[in-house]
Structures are given as structure tokens and as C-alpha cells.
N, CA, C and O atoms as CSV, one atom per row, in Angstrom:
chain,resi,resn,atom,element,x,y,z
A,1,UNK,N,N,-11.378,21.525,-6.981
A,1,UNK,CA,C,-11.524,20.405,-6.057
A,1,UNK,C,C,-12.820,19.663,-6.342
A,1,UNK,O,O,-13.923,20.183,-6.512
A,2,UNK,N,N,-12.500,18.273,-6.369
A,2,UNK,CA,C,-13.774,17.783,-6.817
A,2,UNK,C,C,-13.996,16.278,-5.612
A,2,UNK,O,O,-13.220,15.348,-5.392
A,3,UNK,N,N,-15.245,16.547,-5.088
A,3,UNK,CA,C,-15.458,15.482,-3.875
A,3,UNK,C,C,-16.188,14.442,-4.216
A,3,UNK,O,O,-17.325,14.748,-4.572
A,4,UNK,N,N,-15.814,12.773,-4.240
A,4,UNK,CA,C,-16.315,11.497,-5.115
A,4,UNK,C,C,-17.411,11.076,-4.007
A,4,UNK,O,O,-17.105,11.428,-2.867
A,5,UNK,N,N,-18.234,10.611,-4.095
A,5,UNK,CA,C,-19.157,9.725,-2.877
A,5,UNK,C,C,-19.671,8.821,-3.763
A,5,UNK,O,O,-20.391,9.189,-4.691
A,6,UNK,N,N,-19.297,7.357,-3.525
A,6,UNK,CA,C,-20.034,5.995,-4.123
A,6,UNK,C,C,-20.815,5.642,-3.382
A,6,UNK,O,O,-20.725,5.695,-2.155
A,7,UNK,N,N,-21.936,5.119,-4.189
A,7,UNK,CA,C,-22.840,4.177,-3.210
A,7,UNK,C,C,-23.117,3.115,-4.129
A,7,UNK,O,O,-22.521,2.943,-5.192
A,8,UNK,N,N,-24.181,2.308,-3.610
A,8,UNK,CA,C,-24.927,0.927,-4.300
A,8,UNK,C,C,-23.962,0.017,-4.405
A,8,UNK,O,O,-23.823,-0.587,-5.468
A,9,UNK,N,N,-23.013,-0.264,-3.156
A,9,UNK,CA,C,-22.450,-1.563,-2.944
A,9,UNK,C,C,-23.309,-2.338,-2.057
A,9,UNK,O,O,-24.138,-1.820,-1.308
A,10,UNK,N,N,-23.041,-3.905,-2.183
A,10,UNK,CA,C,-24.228,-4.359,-1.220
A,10,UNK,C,C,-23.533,-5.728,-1.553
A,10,UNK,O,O,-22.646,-5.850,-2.398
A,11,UNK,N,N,-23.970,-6.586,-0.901
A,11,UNK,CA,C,-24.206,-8.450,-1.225
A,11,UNK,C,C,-24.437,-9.166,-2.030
A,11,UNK,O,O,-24.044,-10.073,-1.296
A,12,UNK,N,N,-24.788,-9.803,-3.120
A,12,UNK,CA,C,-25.104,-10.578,-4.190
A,12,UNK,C,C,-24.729,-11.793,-4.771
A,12,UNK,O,O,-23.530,-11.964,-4.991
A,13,UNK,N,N,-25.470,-12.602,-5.039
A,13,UNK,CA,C,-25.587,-14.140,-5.384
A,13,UNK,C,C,-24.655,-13.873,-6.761
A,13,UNK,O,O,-24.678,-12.847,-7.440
A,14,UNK,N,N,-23.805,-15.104,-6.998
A,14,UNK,CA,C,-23.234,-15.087,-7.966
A,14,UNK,C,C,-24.387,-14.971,-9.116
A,14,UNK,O,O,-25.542,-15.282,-8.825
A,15,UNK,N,N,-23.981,-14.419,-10.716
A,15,UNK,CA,C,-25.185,-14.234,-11.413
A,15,UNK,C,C,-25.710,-13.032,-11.424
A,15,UNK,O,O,-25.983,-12.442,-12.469
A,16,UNK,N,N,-25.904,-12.548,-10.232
A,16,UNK,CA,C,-26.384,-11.231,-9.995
A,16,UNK,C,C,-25.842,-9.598,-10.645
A,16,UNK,O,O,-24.888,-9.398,-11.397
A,17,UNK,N,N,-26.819,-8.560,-10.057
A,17,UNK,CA,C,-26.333,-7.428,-10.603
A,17,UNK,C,C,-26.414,-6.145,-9.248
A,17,UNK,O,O,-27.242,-6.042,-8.343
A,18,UNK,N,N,-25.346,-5.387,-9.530
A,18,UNK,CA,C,-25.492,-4.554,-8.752
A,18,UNK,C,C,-25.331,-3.080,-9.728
A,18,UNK,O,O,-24.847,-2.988,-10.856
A,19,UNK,N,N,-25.831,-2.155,-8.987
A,19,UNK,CA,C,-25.503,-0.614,-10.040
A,19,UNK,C,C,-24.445,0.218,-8.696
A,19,UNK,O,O,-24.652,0.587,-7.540
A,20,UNK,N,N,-23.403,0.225,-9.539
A,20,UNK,CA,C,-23.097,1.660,-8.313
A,20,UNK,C,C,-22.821,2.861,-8.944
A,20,UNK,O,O,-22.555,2.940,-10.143
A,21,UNK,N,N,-22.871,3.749,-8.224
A,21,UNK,CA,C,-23.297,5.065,-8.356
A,21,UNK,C,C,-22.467,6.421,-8.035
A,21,UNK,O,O,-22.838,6.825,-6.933
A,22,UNK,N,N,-21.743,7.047,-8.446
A,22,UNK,CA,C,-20.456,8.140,-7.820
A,22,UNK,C,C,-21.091,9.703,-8.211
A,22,UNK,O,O,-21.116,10.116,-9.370
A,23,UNK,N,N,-21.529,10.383,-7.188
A,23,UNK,CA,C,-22.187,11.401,-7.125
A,23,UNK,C,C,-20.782,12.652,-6.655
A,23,UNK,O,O,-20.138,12.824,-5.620
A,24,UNK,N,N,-20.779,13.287,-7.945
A,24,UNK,CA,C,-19.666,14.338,-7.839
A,24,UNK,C,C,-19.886,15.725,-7.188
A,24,UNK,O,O,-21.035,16.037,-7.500
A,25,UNK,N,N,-19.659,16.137,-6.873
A,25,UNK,CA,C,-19.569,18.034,-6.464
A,25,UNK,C,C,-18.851,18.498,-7.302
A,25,UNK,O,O,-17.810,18.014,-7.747
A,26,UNK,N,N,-19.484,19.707,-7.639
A,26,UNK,CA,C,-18.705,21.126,-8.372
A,26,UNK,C,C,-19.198,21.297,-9.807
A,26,UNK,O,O,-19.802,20.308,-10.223
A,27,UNK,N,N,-19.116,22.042,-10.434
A,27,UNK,CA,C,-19.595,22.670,-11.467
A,27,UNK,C,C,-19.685,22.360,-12.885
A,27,UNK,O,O,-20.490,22.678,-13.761
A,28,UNK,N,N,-18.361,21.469,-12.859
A,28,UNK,CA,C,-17.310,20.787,-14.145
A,28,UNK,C,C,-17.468,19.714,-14.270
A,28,UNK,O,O,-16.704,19.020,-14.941
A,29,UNK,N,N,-18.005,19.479,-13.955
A,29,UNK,CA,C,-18.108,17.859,-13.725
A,29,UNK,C,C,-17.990,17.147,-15.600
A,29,UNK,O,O,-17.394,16.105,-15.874
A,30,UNK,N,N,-18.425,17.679,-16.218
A,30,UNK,CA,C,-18.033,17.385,-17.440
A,30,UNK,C,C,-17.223,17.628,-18.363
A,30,UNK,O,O,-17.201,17.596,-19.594
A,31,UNK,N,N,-16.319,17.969,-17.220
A,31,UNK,CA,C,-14.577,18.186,-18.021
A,31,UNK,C,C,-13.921,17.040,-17.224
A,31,UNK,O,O,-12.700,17.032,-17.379
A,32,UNK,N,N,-14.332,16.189,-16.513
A,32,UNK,CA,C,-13.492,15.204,-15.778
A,32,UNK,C,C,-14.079,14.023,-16.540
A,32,UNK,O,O,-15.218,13.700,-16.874
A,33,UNK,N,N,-12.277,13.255,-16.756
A,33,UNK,CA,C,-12.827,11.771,-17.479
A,33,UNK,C,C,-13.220,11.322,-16.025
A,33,UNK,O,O,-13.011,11.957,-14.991
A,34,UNK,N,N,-13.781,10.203,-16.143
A,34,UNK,CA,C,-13.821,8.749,-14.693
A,34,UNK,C,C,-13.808,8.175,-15.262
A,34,UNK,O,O,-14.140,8.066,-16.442
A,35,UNK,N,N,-13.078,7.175,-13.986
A,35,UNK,CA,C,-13.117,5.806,-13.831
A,35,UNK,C,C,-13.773,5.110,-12.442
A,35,UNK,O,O,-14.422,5.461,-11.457
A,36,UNK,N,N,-13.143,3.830,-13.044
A,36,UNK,CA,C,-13.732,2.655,-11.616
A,36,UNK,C,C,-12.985,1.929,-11.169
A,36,UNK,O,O,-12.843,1.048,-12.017
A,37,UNK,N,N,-12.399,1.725,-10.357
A,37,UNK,CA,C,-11.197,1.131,-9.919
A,37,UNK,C,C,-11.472,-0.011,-8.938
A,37,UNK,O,O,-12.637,0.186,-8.594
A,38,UNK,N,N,-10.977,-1.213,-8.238
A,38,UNK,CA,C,-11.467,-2.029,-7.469
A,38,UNK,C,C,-10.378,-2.870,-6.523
A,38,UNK,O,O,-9.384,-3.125,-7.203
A,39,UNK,N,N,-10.303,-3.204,-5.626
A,39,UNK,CA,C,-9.195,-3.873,-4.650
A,39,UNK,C,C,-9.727,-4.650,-3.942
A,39,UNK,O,O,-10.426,-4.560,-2.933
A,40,UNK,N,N,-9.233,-5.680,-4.719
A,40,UNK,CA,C,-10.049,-7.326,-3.922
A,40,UNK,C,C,-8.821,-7.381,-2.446
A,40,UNK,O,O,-7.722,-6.825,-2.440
A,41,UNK,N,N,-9.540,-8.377,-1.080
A,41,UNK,CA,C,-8.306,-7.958,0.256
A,41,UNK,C,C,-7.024,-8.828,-0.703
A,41,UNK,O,O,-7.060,-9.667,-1.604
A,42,UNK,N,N,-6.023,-8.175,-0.020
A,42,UNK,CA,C,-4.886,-8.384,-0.343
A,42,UNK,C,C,-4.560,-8.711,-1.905
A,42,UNK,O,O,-3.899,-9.546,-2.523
A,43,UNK,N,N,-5.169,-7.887,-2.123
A,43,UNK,CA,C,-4.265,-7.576,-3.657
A,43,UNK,C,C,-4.175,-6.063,-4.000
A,43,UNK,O,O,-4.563,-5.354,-3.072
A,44,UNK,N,N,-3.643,-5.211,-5.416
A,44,UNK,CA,C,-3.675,-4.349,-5.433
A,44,UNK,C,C,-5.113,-3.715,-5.968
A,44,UNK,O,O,-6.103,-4.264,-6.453
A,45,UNK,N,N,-4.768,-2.143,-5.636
A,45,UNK,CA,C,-5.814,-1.741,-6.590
A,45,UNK,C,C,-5.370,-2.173,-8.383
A,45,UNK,O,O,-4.330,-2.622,-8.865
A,46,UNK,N,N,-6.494,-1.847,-8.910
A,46,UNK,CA,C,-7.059,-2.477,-10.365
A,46,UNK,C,C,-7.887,-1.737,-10.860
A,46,UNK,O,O,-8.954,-1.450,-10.318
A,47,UNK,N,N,-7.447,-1.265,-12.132
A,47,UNK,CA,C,-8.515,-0.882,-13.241
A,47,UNK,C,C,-9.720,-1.445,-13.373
A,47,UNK,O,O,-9.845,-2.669,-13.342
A,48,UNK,N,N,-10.914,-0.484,-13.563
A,48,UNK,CA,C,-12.245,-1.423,-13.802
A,48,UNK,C,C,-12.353,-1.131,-14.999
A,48,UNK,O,O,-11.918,-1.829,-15.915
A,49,UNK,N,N,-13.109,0.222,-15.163
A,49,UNK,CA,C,-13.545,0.931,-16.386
A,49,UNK,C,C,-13.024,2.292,-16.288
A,49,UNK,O,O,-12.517,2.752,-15.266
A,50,UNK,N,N,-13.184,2.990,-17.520
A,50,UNK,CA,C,-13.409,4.180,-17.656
A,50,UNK,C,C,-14.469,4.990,-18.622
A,50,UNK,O,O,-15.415,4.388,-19.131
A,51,UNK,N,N,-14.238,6.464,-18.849
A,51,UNK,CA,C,-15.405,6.771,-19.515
A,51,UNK,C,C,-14.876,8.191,-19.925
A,51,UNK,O,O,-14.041,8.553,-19.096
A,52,UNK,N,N,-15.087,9.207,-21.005
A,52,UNK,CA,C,-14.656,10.418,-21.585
A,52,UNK,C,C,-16.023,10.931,-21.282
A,52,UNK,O,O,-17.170,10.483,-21.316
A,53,UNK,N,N,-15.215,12.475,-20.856
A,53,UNK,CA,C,-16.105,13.619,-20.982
A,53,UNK,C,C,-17.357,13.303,-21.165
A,53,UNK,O,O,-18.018,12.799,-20.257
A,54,UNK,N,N,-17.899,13.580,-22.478
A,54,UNK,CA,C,-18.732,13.235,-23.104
A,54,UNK,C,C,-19.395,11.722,-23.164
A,54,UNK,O,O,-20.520,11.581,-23.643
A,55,UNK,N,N,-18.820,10.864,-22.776
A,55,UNK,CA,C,-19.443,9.460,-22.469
A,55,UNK,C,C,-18.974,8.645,-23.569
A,55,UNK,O,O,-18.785,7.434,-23.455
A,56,UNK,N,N,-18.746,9.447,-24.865
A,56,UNK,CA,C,-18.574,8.556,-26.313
A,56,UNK,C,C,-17.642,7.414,-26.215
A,56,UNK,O,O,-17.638,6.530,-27.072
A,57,UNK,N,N,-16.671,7.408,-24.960
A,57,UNK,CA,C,-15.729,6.659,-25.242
A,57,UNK,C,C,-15.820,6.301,-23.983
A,57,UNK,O,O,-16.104,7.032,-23.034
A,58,UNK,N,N,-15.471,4.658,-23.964
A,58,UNK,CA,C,-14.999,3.951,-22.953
A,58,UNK,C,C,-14.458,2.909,-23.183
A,58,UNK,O,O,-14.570,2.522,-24.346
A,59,UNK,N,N,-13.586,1.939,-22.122
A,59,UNK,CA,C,-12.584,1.135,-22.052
A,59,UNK,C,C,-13.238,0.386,-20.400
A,59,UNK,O,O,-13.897,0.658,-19.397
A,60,UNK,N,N,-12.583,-0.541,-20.975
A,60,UNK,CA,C,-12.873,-1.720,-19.838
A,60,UNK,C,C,-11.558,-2.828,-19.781
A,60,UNK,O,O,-10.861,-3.322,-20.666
A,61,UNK,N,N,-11.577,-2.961,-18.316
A,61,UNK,CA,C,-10.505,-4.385,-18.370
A,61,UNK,C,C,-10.725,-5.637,-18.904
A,61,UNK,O,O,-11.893,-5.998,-18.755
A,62,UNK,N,N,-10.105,-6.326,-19.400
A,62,UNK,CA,C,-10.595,-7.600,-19.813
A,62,UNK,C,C,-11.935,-8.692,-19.464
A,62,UNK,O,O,-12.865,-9.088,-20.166
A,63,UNK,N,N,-11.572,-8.940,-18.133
A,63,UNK,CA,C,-12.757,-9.229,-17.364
A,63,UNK,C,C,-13.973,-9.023,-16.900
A,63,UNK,O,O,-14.731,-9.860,-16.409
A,64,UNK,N,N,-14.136,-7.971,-17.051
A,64,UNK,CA,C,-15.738,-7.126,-17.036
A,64,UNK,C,C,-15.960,-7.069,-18.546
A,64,UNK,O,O,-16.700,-6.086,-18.547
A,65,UNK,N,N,-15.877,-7.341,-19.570
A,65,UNK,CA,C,-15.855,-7.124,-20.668
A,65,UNK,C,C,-17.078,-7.881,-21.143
A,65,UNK,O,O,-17.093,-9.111,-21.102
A,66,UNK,N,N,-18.221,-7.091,-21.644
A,66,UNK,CA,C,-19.446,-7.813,-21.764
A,66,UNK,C,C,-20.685,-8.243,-20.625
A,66,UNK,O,O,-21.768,-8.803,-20.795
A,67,UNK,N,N,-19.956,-7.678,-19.307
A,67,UNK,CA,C,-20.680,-7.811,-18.321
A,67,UNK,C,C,-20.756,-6.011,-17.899
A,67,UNK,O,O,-21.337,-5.211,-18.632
A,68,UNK,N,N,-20.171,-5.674,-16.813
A,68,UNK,CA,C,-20.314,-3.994,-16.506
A,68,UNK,C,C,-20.225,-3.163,-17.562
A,68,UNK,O,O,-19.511,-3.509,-18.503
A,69,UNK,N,N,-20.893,-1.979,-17.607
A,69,UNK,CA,C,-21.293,-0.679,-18.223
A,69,UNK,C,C,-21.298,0.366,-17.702
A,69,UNK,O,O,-22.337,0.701,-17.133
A,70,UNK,N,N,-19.967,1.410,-17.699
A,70,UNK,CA,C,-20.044,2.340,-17.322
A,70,UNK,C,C,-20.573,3.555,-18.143
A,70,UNK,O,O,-20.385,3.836,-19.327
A,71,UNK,N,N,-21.163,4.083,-17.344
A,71,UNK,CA,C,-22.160,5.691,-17.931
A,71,UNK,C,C,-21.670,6.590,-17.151
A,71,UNK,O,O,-20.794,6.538,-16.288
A,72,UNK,N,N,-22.778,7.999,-17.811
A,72,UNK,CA,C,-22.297,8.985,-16.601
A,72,UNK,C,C,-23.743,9.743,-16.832
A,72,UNK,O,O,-24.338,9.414,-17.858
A,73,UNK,N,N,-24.238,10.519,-16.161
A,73,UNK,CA,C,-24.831,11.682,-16.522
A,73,UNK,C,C,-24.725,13.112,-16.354
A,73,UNK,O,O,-25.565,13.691,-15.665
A,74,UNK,N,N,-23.859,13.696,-16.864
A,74,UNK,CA,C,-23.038,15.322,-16.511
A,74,UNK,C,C,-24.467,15.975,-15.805
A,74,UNK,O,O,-24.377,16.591,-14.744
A,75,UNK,N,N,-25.570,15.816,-16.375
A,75,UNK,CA,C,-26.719,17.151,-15.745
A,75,UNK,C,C,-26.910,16.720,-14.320
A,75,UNK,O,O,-27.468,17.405,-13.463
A,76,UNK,N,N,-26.189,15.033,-14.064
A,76,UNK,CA,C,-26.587,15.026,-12.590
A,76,UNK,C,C,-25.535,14.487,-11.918
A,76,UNK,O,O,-25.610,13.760,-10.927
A,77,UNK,N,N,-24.104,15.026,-12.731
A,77,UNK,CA,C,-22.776,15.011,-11.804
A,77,UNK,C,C,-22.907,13.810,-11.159
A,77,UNK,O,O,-22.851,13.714,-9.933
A,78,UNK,N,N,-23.166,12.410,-12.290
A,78,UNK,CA,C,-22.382,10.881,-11.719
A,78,UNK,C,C,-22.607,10.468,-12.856
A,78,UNK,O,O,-23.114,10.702,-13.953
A,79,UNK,N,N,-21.663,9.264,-11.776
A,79,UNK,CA,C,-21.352,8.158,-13.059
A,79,UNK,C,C,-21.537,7.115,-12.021
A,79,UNK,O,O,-21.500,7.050,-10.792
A,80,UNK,N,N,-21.840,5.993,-13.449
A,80,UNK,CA,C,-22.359,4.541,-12.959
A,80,UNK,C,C,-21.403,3.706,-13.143
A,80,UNK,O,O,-20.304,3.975,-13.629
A,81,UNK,N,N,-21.773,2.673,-12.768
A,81,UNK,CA,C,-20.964,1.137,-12.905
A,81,UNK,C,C,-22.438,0.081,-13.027
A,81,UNK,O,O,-22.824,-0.241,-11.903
A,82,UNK,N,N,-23.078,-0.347,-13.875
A,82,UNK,CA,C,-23.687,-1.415,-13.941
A,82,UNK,C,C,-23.238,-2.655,-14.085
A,82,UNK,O,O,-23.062,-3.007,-15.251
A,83,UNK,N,N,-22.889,-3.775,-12.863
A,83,UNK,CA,C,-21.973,-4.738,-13.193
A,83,UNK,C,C,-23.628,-5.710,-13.219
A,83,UNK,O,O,-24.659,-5.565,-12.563
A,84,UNK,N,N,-23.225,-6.712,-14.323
A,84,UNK,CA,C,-24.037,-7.844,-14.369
A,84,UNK,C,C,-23.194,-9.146,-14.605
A,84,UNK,O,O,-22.023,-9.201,-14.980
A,85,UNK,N,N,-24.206,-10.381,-14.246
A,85,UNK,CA,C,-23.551,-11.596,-14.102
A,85,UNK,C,C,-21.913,-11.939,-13.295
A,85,UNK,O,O,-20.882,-12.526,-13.627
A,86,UNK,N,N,-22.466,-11.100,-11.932
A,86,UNK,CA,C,-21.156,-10.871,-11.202
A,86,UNK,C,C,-20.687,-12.143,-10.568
A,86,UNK,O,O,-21.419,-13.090,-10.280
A,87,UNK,N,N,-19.350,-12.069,-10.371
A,87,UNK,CA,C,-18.865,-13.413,-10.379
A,87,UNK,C,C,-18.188,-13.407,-8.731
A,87,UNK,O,O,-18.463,-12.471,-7.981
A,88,UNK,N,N,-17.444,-14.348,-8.356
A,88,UNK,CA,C,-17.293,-14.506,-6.692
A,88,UNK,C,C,-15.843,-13.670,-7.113
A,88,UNK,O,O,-15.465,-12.886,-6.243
A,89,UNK,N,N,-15.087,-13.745,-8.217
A,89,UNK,CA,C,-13.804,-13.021,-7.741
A,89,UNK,C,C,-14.163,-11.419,-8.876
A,89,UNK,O,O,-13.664,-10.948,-9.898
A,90,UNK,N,N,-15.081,-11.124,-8.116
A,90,UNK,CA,C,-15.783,-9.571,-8.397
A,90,UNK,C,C,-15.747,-9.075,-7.213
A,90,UNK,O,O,-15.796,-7.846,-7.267
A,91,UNK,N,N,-15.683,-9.472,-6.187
A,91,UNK,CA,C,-15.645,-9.051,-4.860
A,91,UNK,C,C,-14.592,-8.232,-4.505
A,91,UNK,O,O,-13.466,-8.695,-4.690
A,92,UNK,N,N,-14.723,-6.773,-3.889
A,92,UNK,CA,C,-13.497,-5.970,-3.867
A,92,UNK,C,C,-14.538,-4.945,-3.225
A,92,UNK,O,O,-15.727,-5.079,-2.937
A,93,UNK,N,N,-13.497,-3.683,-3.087
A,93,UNK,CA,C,-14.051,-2.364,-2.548
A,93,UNK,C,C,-13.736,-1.491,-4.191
A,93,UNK,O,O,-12.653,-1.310,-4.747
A,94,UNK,N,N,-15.043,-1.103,-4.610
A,94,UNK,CA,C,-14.974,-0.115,-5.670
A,94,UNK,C,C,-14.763,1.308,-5.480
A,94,UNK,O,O,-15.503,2.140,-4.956
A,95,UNK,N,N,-13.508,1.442,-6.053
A,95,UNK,CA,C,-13.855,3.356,-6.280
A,95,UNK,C,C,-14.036,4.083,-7.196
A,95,UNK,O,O,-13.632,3.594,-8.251
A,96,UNK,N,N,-14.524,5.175,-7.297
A,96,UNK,CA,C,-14.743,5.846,-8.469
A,96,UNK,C,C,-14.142,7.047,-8.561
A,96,UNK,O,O,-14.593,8.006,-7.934
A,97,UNK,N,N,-12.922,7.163,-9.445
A,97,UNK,CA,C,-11.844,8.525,-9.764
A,97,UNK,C,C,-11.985,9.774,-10.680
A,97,UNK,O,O,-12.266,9.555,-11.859
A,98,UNK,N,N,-11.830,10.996,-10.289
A,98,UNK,CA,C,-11.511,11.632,-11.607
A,98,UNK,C,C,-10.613,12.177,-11.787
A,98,UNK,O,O,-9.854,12.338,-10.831
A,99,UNK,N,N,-10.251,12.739,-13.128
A,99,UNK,CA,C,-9.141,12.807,-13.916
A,99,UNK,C,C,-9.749,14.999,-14.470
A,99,UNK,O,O,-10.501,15.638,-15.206
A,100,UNK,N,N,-8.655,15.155,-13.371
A,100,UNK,CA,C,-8.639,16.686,-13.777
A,100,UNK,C,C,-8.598,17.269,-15.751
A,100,UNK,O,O,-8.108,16.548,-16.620
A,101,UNK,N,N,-9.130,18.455,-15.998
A,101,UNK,CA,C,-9.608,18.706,-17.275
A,101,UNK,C,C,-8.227,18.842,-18.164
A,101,UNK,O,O,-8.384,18.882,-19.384
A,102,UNK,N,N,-7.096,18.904,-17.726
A,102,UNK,CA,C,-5.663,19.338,-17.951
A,102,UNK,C,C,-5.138,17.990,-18.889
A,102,UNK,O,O,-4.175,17.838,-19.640
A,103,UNK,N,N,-6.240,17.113,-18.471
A,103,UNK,CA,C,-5.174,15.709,-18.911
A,103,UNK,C,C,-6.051,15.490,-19.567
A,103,UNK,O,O,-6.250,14.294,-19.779
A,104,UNK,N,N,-6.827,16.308,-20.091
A,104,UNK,CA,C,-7.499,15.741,-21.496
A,104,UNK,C,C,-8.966,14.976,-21.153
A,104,UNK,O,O,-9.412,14.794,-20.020
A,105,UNK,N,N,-9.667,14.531,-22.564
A,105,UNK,CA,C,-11.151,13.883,-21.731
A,105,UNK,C,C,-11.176,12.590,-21.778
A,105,UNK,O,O,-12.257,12.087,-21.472
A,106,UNK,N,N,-10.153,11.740,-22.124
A,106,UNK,CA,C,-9.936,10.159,-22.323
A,106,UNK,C,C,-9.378,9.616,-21.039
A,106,UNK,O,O,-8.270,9.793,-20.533
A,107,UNK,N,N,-10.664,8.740,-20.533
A,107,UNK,CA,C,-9.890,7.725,-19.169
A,107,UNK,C,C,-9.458,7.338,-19.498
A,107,UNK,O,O,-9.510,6.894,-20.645
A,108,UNK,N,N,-8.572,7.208,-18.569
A,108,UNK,CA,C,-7.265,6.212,-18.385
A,108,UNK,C,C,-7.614,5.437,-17.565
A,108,UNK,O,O,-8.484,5.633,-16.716
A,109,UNK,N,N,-6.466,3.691,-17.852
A,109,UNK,CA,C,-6.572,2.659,-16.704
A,109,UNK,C,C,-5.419,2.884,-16.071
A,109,UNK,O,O,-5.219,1.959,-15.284
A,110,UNK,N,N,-4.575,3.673,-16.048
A,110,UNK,CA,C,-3.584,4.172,-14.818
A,110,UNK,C,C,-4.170,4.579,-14.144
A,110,UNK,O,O,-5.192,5.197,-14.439
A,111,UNK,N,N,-3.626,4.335,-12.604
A,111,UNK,CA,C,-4.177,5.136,-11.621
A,111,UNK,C,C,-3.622,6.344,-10.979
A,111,UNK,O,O,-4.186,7.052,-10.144
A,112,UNK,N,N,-2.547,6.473,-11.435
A,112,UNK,CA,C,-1.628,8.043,-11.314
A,112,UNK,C,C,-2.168,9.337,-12.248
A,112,UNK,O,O,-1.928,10.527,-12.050
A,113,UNK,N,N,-3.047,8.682,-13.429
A,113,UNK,CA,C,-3.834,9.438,-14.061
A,113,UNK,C,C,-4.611,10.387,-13.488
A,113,UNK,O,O,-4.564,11.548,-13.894
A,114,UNK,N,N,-5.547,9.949,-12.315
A,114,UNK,CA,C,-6.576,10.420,-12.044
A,114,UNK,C,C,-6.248,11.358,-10.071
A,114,UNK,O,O,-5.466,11.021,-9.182
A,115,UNK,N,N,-6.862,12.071,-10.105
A,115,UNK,CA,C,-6.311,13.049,-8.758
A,115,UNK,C,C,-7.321,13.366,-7.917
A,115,UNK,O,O,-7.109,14.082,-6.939
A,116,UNK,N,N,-8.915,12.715,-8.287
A,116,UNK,CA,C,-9.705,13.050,-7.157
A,116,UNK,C,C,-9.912,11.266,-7.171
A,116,UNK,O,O,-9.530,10.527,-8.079
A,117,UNK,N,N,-10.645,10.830,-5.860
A,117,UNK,CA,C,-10.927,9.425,-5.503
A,117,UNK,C,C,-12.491,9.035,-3.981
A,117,UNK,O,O,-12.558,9.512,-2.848
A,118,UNK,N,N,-13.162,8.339,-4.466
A,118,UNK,CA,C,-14.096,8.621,-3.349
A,118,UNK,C,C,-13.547,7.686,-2.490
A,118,UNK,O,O,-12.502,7.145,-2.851
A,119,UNK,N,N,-14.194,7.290,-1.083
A,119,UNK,CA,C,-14.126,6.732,-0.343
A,119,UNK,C,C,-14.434,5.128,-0.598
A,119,UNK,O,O,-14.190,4.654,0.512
A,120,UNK,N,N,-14.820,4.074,-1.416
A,120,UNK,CA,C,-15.111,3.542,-1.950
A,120,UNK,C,C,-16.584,2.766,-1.424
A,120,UNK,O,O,-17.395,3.216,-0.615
A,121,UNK,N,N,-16.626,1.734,-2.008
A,121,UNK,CA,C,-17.950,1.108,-1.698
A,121,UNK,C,C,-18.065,-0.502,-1.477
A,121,UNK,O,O,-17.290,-0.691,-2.414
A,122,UNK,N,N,-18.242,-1.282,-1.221
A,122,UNK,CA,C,-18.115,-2.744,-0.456
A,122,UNK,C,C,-18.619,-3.970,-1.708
A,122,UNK,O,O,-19.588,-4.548,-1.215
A,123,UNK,N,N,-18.372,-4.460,-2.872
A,123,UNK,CA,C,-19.259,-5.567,-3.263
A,123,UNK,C,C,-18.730,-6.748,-3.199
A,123,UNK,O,O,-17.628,-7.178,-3.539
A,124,UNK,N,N,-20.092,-7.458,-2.489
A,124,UNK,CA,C,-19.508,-8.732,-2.497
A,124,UNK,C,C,-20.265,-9.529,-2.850
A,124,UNK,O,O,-21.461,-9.538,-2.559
A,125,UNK,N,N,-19.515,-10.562,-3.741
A,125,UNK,CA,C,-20.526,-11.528,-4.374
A,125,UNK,C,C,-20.437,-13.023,-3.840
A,125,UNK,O,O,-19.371,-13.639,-3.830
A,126,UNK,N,N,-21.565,-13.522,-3.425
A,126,UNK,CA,C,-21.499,-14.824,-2.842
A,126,UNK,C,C,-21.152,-15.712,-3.520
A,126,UNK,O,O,-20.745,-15.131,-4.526
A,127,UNK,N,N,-20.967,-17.219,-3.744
A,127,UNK,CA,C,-20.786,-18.278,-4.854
A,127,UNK,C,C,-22.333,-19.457,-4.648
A,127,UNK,O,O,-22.479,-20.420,-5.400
């Protein structure tokens, strides 16, 4: 069982940057791929990023592409989202998922992939 808690959602001027932050529980933490997932109101959830085991590998949706950077740091059980030059339809509730050790160490942008999920976190970007 693995328990997600995001933080470092907040307000921001278009342009801007925010870091958020998914602080894991349990032991393994570096046998779980993550991701970042996001749900602007009334639409669905959405792929953000992801990230392997080991960090070597990651994937991003089109649109964050050249702007957010996801990391992780296993010795301190999280992972990041550094979004920069955030835009007004960046605005959503972020979550951050993981992906049990069974399914291998490559995130996925499915979201049936992944089996733990935090509570998410609020960003909103002004125009």
C-alpha cells in the first residue's frame, strides 16, 4: 500500500512557475513508476507526465513539452512536477499516481496503469 500526498499548488500569473511535490509512504518507493495527471472543471482527467524507477526515463504530453519537468528523488520518497511558463489552460487539479512494481518501471500515460493516487492539488493560472 502506498499513500500519495501533493502539495505546492497555489495561484500564478500567466508566465509563471510553480513546483509540485508528491511525498510517498513505504519502503519501495523505488520500484513504483509515477506520474502526473491533471483535470481541468469539466473535462476529463489527462495525462501530464511520467517518470521510471530510476528517473532515466520520462514522457510527457504534448503540451507541457519543453515547459514541466518531472523528477523524483527515491532517498526522499517524491516526485516533482516543475511546470514553467504556465499558461491559463494549465489550470486543473493535479495528481500524482503510482504504478505498482508488477507492471514494470516505465510510466505510463494510461490511467488504469497506475493503482495508488493522491488527493490532488489546486493550480491555477491567471491570464
Amino acid at each position: 500500500q502506498v499513500q500519495l500526498v501533493e502539495s505546492g499548488g497555489g495561484l500564478v500569473q500567466a508566465g509563471g512557475s510553480l513546483r509540485l511535490s508528491c511525498a510517498a509512504s513505504g519502503r519501495t518507493f523505488s520500484t513504483y513508476a509515477m506520474g502526473w495527471f491533471r483535470q481541468a472543471p469539466g473535462k476529463e482527467r489527462e495525462f501530464v507526465a511520467a517518470i521510471s524507477w530510476g528517473g532515466g526515463s520520462t514522457s510527457y504530453t504534448d503540451s507541457v513539452k519543453g515547459r514541466f519537468t518531472i523528477s523524483r528523488d527515491n532517498a526522499r520518497n517524491r516526485v516533482y512536477l516543475q511546470m514553467n511558463s504556465l499558461k491559463p489552460e494549465d489550470t486543473a487539479v493535479y495528481y500524482c499516481a503510482a504504478s505498482q512494481p508488477s507492471k514494470g518501471p516505465y510510466g505510463s500515460r494510461l490511467e488504469a496503469r497506475y493503482d495508488y493516487w493522491g488527493q490532488g492539488t489546486q493550480v491555477t493560472v491567471s491570464s
